[in-house]
C-alpha positions, -999 to +999 in steps of 0.1 A: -018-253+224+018-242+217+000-226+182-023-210+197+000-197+229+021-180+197-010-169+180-014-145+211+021-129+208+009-120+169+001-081+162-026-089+135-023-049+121+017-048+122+013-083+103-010-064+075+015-040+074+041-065+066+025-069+037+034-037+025+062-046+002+064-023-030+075-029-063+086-007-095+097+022-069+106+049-091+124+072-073+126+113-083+151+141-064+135+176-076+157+205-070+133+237-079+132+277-080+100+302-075+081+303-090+074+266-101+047+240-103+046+202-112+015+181-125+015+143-118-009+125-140-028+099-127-010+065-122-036+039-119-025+014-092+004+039-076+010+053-047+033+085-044+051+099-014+062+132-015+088+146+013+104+185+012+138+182+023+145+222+019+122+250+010+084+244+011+055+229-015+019+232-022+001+195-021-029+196-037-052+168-041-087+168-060-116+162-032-088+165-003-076+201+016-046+216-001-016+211+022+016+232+027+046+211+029+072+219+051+110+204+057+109+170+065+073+168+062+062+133+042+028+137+024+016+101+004-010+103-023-022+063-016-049+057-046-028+068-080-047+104-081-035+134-104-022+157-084-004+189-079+030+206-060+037+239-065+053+269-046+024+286-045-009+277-053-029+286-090+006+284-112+000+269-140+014+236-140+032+215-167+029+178-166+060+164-152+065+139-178+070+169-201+101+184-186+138+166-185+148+148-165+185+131-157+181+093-157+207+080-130+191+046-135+161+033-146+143+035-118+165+070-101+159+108-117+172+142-109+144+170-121+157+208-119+133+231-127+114+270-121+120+305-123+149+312-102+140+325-071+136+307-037+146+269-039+128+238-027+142+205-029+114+173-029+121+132-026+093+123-046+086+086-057+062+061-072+053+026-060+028-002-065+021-030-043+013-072-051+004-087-020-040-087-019-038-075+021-016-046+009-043-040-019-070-044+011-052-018+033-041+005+006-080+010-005-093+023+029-066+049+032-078+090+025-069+106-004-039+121+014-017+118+046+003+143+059+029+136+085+042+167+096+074+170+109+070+197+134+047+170+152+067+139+147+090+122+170+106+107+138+118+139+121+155+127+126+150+095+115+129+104+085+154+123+072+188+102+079+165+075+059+165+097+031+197+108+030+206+074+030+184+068-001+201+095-019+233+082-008+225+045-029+208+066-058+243+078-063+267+059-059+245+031-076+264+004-058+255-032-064+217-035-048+215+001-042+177-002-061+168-028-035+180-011-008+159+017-023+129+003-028+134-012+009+135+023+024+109+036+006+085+010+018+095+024+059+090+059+046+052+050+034+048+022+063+056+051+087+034+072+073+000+049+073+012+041+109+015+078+120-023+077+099-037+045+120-029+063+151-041+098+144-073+095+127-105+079+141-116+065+108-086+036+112-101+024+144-137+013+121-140-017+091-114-044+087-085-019+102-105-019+132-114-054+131-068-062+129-073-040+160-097-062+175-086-093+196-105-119+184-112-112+153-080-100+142-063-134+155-094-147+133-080-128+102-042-133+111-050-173+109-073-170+078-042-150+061-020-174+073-034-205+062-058-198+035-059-241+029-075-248+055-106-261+056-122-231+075-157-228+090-173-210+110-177-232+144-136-237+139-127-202+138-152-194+166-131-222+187-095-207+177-102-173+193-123-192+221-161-176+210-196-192+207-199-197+171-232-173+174-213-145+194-181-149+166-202-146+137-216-118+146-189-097+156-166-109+126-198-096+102-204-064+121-166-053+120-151-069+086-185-060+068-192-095+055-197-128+071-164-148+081-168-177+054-172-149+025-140-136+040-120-166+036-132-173+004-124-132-009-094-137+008-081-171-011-096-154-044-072-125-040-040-148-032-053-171-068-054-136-086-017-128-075-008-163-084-023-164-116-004-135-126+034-144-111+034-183-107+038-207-134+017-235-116-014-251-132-049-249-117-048-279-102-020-272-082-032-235-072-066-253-063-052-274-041-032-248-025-060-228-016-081-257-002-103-268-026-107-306-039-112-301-077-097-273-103-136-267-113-147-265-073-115-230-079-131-218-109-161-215-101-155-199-070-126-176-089-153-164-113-181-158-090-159-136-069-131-120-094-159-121-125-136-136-151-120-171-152-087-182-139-079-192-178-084-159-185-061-139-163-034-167-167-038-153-206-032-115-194-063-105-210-077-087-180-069-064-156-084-042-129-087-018-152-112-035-164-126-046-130 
């Protein structure tokens, strides 16, 4: 009883967001004169945020509507998509890997670039993310968000956060990276939360099934406790449904029947594993619930389309997906 009485203090989409951690932030501070334009490449795997601390800049996205940025205004690019700023839309753009920069640190640069005139200054930086619900959440957000700050209650805040990460890009005090990297992932959490509760299209699929009561506590323990030898009738019970009524709504608001879920789910935690933990696949089978190493493979190949041997090599990747 006491689990479940804590299960229904649990926000199941603040706990998805939690998963949100980033790693290799790379971190840019462009200081730029009109009439200038930048071209990121794409960046497979990457997400970039873009916010204008002075000035203004042209977002434009393939497939999305081109964007002005204003001061304070944060903009994220979430799917690794090419993409252009500029101070005025159609200047020809070189890539930004082509111009110099001046490497702070390895993972901190200063870019000064344009023709002289008025100046803009961005925060710009590059992230990825590990964790498979981050992956999960990542992939059903637009090709753009744009938080402006005109309309946001967190202007201030936005803005003392980043001159706070300028601050530790500078001084490069012990930690400064992770403190970085730390306030970089509240920048982009902040803006797929100002995203979740603007746009209709969050309330529908698995975001709108973390939204849901039941079957985001459903999710919530299926993330939690991947071992577990789920089924159907025993996830109906946890969030007090028939079995019928709870199998039905879980299909019709995830997209896919629960026990499909829970096996995706435990799939995506092995592929993590496979990658970062030095465990054999005994052990990582047993971890994830299953009674023999060749019950996980077979599962791990039918769902990920390669063996676990396989990955644990490095010889595949999404790319190849």
């Amino acid at each position: 009883m006491k689990n479940k009485d804590a299960l229904a203090l649990v926000d199941p989409l603040g706990e998805a967001l939690h998963f949100l951690r980033m790693s290799g932030t790379f971190y840019v501070r462009s200081e730029l004169t009109a009439p200038w334009a930048l071209a990121l490449p794409p960046a497979q795997g990457c997400l970039s945020f873009h916010v204008v601390t002075s000035g203004r800049s042209w977002l434009e996205v393939e497939g999305a509507e081109h964007r002005l940025l204003q001061p304070g205004d944060l903009a994220l690019v979430p799917h690794g998509e090419g993409h252009r700023l500029a101070s005025e839309p159609g200047i020809p753009a070189p890539s930004v890997h082509d111009l110099r920069h001046e490497h702070v640190s390895d993972r901190y640069a200063i870019l000064r670039h344009g023709g002289g005139g008025a100046a803009t200054s961005l925060v710009c930086g590059a992230v990825r993310f590990d964790h498979p619900a981050a992956h999960h959440l990542v992939k059903l957000l637009p090709k753009m968000i744009h938080v402006e700050a005109s309309l946001s209650p967190q202007m201030e805040w936005i803005q003392s956060t980043l001159r706070f990460m300028a601050a530790e890009a500078k001084e490069l005090r012990p930690g400064g990276e992770t403190v970085i990297t730390r306030l970089a992932d509240i920048l982009v959490i902040q803006a797929i939360r100002s995203w979740i509760e603007a746009d209709p299209a969050a309330k529908t699929g698995w975001l709108g099934a973390l939204q849901d009561k039941q079957i985001g506590r459903a999710i919530t323990l299926i993330h939690r406790e991947p071992a577990r030898e789920w089924t159907v009738a025993s996830l109906a019970s946890e969030v007090a449904m028939s079995r019928s009524a709870f199998a039905a709504r879980f299909t019709k608001l995830v997209g896919e029947p629960a026990m499909q879920y829970v096996t995706r789910w435990r799939m995506h935690i092995a592929l993590t594993w496979l990658k970062e933990d030095d465990a054999g696949l005994a052990d990582l089978a047993n971890r994830l619930g299953y009674q023999s190493e060749a019950a996980f493979s077979r599962a791990f190949k039918r769902f990920i389309g390669v063996s676990p041997g396989r990955i644990r090599r490095g010889k595949w990747s999404t790319a190849s997906r």
